[in-house]
C-alpha positions in Angstrom: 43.6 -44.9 -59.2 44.8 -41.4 -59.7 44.7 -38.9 -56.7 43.9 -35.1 -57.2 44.8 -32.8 -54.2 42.1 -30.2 -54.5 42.7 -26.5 -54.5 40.0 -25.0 -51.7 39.8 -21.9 -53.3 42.2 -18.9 -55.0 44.6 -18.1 -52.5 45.7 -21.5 -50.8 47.1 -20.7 -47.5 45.1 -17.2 -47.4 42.2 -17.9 -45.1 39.0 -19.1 -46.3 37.3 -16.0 -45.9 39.0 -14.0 -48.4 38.1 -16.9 -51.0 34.8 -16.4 -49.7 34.8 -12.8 -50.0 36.2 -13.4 -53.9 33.6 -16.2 -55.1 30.2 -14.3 -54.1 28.1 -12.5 -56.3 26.9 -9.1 -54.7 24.4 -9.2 -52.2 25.7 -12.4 -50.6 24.5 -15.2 -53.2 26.5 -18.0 -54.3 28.1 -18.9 -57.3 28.4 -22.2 -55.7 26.5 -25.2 -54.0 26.7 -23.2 -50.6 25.0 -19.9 -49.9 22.8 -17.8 -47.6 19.8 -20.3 -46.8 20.4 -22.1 -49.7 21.3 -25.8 -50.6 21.5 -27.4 -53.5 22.1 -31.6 -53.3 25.1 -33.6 -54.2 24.3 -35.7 -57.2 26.3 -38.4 -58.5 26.1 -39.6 -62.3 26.5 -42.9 -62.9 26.4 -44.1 -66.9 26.3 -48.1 -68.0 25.9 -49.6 -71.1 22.1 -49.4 -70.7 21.5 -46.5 -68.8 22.1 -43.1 -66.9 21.6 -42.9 -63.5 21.5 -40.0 -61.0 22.1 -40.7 -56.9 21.0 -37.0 -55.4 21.1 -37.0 -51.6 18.1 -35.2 -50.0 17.8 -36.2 -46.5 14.6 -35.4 -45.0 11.8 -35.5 -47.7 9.3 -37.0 -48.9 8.5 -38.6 -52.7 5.9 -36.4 -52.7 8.3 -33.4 -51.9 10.0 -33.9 -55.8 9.1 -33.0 -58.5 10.8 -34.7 -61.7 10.5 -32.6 -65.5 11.9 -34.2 -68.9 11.8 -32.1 -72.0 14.3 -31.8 -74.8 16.5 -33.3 -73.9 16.5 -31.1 -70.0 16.4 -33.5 -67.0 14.7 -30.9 -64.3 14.6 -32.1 -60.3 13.5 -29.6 -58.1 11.6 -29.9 -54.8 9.6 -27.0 -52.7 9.0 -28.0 -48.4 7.4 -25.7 -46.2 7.4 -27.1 -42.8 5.6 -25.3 -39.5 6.4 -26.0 -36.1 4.5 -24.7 -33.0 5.1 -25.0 -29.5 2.6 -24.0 -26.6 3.5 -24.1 -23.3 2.1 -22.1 -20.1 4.8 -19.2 -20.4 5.3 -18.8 -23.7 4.1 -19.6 -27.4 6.7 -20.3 -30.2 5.9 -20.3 -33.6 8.5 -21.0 -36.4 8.4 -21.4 -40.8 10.9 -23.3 -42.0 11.5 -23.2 -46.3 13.9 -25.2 -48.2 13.9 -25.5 -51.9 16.5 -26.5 -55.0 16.1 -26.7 -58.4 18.7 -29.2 -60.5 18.8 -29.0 -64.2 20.9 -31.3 -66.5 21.2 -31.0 -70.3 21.5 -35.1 -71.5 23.2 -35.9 -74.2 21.0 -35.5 -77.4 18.9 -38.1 -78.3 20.1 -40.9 -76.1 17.6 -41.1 -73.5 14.7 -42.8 -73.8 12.1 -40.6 -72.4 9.2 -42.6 -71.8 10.8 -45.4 -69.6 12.1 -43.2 -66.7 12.0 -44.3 -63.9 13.0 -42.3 -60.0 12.8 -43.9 -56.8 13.3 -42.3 -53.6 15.0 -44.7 -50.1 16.7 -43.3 -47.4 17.1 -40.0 -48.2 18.7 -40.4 -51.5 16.8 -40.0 -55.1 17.9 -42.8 -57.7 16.6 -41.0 -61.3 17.0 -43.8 -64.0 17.5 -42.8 -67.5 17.5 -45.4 -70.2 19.4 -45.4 -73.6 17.3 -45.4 -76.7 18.8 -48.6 -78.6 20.6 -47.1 -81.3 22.5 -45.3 -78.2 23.7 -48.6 -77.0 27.1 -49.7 -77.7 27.3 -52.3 -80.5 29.3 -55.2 -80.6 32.4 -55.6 -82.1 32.1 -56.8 -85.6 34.8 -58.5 -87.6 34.7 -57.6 -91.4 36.2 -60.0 -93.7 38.4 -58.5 -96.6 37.6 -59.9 -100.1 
């Protein structure tokens, strides 16, 4: 096993709000998994002789909350959650919206994946997406060749 020390950001040693200040785009959005109000899930990608497979971790939600899209070769997960909470009590009444949503999209390798056999499953709190090869994607065997 190889270890990588990681960079955190363009100026190591410079604190991190200058590398913040550097990576934004204007008006406070991210170029990156972290932003104003915004999250987008890790996903790991996992490939076996077989299959692909995506782990994404979404604590929190439902199956119902996903919704999975394959076309051309575009693997598209997103997921939309409104969530109200209210509180009564003699003195006061609280009322608060909470709105999380992210939207994954991953180009597959052409032609590999066989479309109509995907499968996604969703247990505590991660989302397993199963993609399997088409046949002729699958490795072959080795094959010794005589010489004549």
């Amino acid at each position: 096993m190889t270890l990588i020390k990681r960079n955190n950001g363009f100026f190591p040693g410079v604190p991190s709000f200058f590398d913040d200040f550097i990576t934004r785009d204007l008006l406070g959005w991210s170029n990156g998994a972290h932003g104003y109000g915004t999250s987008v899930p890790a996903v790991n990608i996992k490939e076996d002789e077989d299959n692909f497979e995506l782990e994404v971790a979404v604590p929190g939600l439902k199956k119902e909350d996903f919704k999975i899209e394959l076309e051309n070769d575009v693997l598209v997960i997103s997921s939309e959650k409104e969530v109200e909470n209210e509180h009564k009590s003699d003195q006061y009444k609280r009322k608060e919206f909470s709105y999380s949503t992210f939207k994954r999209t991953f180009s597959l390798p052409e032609n590999k994946v066989d479309g109509d056999k995907v499968k996604a499953k969703y247990t505590d709190g991660v989302l397993y997406v199963t993609l399997p090869k088409r046949e002729e994607a699958k490795p072959k065997p080795v094959r010794t060749i005589d010489i004549g």
